[in-house]
C-alpha positions in Angstrom: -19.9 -17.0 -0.2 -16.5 -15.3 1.1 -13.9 -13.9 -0.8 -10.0 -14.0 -0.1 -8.9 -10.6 -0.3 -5.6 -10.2 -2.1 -2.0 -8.2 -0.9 -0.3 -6.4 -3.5 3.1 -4.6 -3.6 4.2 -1.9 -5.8 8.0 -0.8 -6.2 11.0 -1.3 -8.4 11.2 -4.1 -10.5 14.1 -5.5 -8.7 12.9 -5.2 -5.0 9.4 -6.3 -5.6 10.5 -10.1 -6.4 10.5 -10.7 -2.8 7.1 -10.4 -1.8 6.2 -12.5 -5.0 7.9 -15.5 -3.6 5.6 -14.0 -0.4 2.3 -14.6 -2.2 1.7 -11.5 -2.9 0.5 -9.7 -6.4 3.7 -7.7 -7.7 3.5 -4.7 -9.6 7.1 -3.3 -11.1 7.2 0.7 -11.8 10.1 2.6 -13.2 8.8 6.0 -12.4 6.7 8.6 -9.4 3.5 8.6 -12.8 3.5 5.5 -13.0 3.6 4.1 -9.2 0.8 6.6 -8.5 -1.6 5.4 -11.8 -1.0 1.4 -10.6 -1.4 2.5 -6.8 -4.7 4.0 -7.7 -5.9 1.4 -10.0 -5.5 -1.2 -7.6 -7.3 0.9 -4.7 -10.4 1.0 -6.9 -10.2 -2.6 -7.6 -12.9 -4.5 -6.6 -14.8 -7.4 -6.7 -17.5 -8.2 -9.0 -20.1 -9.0 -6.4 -23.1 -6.3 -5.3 -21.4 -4.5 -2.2 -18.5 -3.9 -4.9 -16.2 -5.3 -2.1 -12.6 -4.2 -2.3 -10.3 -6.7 -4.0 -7.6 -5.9 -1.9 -6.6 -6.2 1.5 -3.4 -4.1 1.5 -1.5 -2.3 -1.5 2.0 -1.6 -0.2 3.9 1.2 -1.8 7.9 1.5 -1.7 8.0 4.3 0.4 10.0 7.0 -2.1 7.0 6.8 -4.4 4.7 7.1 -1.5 6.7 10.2 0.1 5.9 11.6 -3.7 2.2 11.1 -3.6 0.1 14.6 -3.1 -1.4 15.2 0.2 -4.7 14.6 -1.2 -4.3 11.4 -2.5 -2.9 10.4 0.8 -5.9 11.4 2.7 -8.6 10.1 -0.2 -7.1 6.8 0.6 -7.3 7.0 4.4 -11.1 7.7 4.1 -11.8 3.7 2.7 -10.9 1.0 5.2 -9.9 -1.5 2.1 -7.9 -1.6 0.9 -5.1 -0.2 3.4 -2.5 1.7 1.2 0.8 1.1 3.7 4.6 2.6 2.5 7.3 0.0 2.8 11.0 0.7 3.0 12.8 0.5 -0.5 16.1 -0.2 -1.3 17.1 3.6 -1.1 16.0 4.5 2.1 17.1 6.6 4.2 17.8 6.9 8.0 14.4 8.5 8.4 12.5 5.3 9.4 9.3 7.0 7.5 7.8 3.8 6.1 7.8 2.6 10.5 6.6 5.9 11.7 3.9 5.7 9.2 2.9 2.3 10.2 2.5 3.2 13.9 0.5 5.9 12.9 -2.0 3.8 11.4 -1.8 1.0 13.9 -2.0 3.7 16.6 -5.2 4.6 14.7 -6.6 1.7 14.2 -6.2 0.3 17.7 -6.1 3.1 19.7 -2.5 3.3 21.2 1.1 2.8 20.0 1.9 -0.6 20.5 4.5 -0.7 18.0 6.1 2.4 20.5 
């Protein structure tokens, strides 16, 4: 039997509404606490079957609460293939293109070379 893996989002209340007319599973946060406590809840998700499969594809953070997360948590993320925890611009962004450049990183990685370059 497979199982459709699921895309999340998680990010202000008002700039989250897009991806939900996207298909994907919104998740509206007012502060750094609580973006972190959903982020990690819905890392750990998974599926109900005996391999405990992820139940998530991709969590994508608004980048400002991801520049806040600790190094740690970062890198205990980075260690699981599923689901991939990816920062996304947010309405506040600055000129400093970090959610791209962290993108390429992990398409660099997980391909090889920078094709996003």
């Amino acid at each position: 039997m497979s199982h459709q893996l699921k895309l999340a989002v998680v990010g202000n209340d008002s700039s989250v509404l897009l991806y939900r007319a996207l298909g994907c599973e919104t998740y509206g946060v007012f502060n750094q606490e609580a973006a972190r406590a959903k982020t990690e809840e819905l890392f750990s998700a998974h599926m109900d079957d005996e391999a405990k499969s992820a139940l998530y594809a991709v969590v994508f953070v608004e980048e400002d609460f991801y520049k806040a997360f600790p190094d740690d948590l970062i890198e205990r993320f980075s260690r699981k293939a599923l689901p991939a925890i990816i920062p996304v611009p947010s309405p506040k962004s600055g000129d400093d293109n970090f959610a791209g450049n962290r993108l390429r990183k992990i398409v660099e990685r997980a391909v090889g070379s920078d094709i996003l370059g």
